[in-house]
C-alpha positions, -999 to +999 in steps of 0.1 A: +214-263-257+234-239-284+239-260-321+267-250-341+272-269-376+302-274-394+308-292-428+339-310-406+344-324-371+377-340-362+385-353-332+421-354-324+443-324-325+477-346-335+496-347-362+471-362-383+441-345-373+458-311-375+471-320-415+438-327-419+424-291-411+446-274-426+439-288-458+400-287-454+406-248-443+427-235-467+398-250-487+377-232-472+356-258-455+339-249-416+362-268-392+361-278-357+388-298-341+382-313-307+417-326-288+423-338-258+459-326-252+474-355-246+494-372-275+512-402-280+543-386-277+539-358-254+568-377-231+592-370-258+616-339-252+621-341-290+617-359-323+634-368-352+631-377-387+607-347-396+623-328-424+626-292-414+617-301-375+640-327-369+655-323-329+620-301-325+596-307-294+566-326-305+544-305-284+560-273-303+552-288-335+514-292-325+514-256-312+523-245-346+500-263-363+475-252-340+486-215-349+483-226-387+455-238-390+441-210-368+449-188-403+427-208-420+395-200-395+398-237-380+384-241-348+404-260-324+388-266-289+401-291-258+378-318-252+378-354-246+352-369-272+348-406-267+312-410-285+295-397-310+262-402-327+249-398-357+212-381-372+190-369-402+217-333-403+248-352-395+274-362-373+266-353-332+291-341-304+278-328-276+305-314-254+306-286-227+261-279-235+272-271-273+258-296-301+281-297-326+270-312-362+288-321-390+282-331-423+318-355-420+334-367-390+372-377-390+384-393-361+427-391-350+425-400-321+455-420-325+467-451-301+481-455-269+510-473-256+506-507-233+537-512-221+550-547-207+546-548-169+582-545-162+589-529-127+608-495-132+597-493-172+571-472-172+595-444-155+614-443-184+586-443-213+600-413-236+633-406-222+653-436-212+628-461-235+619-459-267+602-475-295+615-464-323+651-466-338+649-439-362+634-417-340+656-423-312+685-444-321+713-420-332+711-399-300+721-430-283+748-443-309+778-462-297+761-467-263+751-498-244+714-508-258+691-531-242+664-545-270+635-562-244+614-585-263+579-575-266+564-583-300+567-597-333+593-566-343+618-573-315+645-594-330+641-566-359+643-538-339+678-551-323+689-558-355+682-521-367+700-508-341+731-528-343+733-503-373+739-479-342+759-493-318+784-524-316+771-529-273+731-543-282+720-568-254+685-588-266+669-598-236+648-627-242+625-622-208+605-649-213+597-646-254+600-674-282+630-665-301+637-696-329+666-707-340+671-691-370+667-651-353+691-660-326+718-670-351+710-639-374+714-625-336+746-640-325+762-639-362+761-596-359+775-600-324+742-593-302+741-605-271+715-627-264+706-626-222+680-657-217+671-652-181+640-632-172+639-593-165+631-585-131+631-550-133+645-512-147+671-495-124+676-458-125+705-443-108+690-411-079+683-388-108+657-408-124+685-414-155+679-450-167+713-473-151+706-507-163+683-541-161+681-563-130+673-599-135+655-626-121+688-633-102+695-605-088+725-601-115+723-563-131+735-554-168+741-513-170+727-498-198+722-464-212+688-468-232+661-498-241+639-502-271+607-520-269+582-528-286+547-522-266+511-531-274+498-503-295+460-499-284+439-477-307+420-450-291+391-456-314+361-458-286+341-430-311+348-452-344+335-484-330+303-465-310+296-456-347+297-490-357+328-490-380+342-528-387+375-539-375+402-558-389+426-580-370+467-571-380+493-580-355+475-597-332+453-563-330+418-550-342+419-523-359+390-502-376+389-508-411+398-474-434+404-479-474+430-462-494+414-427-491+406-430-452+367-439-452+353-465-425+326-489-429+299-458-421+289-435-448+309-402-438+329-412-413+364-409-417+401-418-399+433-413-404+468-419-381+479-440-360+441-451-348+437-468-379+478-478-387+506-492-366+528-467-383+540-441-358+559-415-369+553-381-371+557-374-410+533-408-414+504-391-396+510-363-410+508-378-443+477-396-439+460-370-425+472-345-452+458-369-477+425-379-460+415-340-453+419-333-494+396-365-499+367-354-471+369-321-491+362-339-527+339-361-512+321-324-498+323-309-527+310-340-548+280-338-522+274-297-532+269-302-567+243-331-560+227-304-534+233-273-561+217-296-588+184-308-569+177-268-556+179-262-593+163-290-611+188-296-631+197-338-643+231-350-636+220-381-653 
């Protein structure tokens, strides 16, 4: 089996993982990133609310990054790393008869989405549903909105959008909506639709048309926001052992301000360890977690560079 050694590993080729080489290469730091090439939001055609990209293809935003950090002597290489393992030289990936070790591992694996199990939804993920209304809501401005409750969020997610459009139906499907959101509902003239969803229509294109109910009584509409289960892909941080913490009714693993786990060396940043799911947010965390891995490298050489030479940094 052929060894390679690097002084960082990343897994996850996203926004994050990507803002993270780039600042460990132009630091000139050996870099291997190992993505699976599927993001979170490969089923957008386009994003928004990336200054300088906004309107841009997410997947053309990764490309270039990928061309970037290429400049820079990163490594980028398609794999799908779900463990990892960890010995007396470093952090181990095998992958394809090639055992990579690194002296830091960062994992950006980011999360996945668990939708509600709505008939007809899942169709829709990334072109006629959405999550976000910053992302998505102006494109749909002034148009009939359907908010389905699916989280704590919901009732603030319609009331975002009625920033957008004057047409927002919330459709209840089942949720516990108090008293107090369904006035702050009613009072900005949101519908509020109390009988259960029985499915998404789409007219013979595939284009979303509207929400059947229980019923059989259908309400067109022209786009729904949600608010699905976020599941971290963070199978390599907890086969490390990292500790979790529970927000939201999820575990997440546990990072501090700079983007360290529980394990000495180990490393996350995104959406694997945050809720937060824009673009410029990964970005940002990754940007700032690559600069830290590097201080943390370089407070590591001068401990190695001071041993080799006997010298006391007492």
């Amino acid at each position: 089996m052929h060894n390679t050694s690097w002084d960082v590993i990343i897994i996850g080729g996203g926004s994050a993982g990507l803002s993270a080489a780039l600042q460990l290469g132009r630091s000139r730091r050996r870099v291997l990133v190992l993505d699976s090439g599927a993001p979170r939001n490969r089923f957008a055609a386009h994003m928004h609310g990336v200054l300088g990209r906004d309107g841009w293809s997410p997947l053309d935003l990764l490309a270039a990054g990928r061309d970037e950090v290429a400049r820079y002597g990163v490594v980028v290489e398609v794999a799908d790393v779900t463990s990892a393992s960890f010995g007396d030289d470093g952090f181990q990936i095998v992958v394809d008869g090639t055992h990579h070790i690194g002296r830091r591992l960062l994992v950006a694996t980011g999360v996945r989405d668990e939708l509600p199990d709505v008939p007809g939804l899942a169709e829709q993920w990334g072109t006629g549903a959405a999550v976000c209304p910053y992302c998505d809501g102006w494109e749909v401005r002034d148009q009939r909105i359907a908010v389905l409750a699916s989280g704590e969020m919901s009732v603030h997610q319609a009331q975002l959008l009625r920033q957008l459009s004057t047409d927002i139906t919330y459709f209840v499907n089942g949720s516990d909506l108090s008293d107090e959101a369904r006035a702050g509902l009613v009072a900005r003239g949101v519908d509020v639709e109390p009988r259960r969803v029985d499915r998404v229509l789409a007219d013979e294109d595939g284009r979303l048309s509207g929400i059947r109910l229980v019923d059989g009584a259908e309400v067109p509409i022209d786009a729904i926001f949600l608010h699905p289960r976020p599941v971290p892909n963070d199978g390599v941080l907890r086969s490390l052992g990292a500790t979790t913490t529970e927000l939201a009714g999820v575990d997440w693993v546990a990072v501090d301000e700079n983007g360290r786990t529980s394990v000495a060396g180990l490393f996350a940043a995104g959406n694997v360890v945050s809720p937060r799911t824009s673009v410029p947010m990964a970005s940002g965390s990754g940007n700032a977690v690559g600069a830290m891995i590097n201080a943390d490298l370089v407070e590591e050489d001068v401990r190695l560079a001071a041993a080799a030479s006997g010298a006391s940094l007492a």
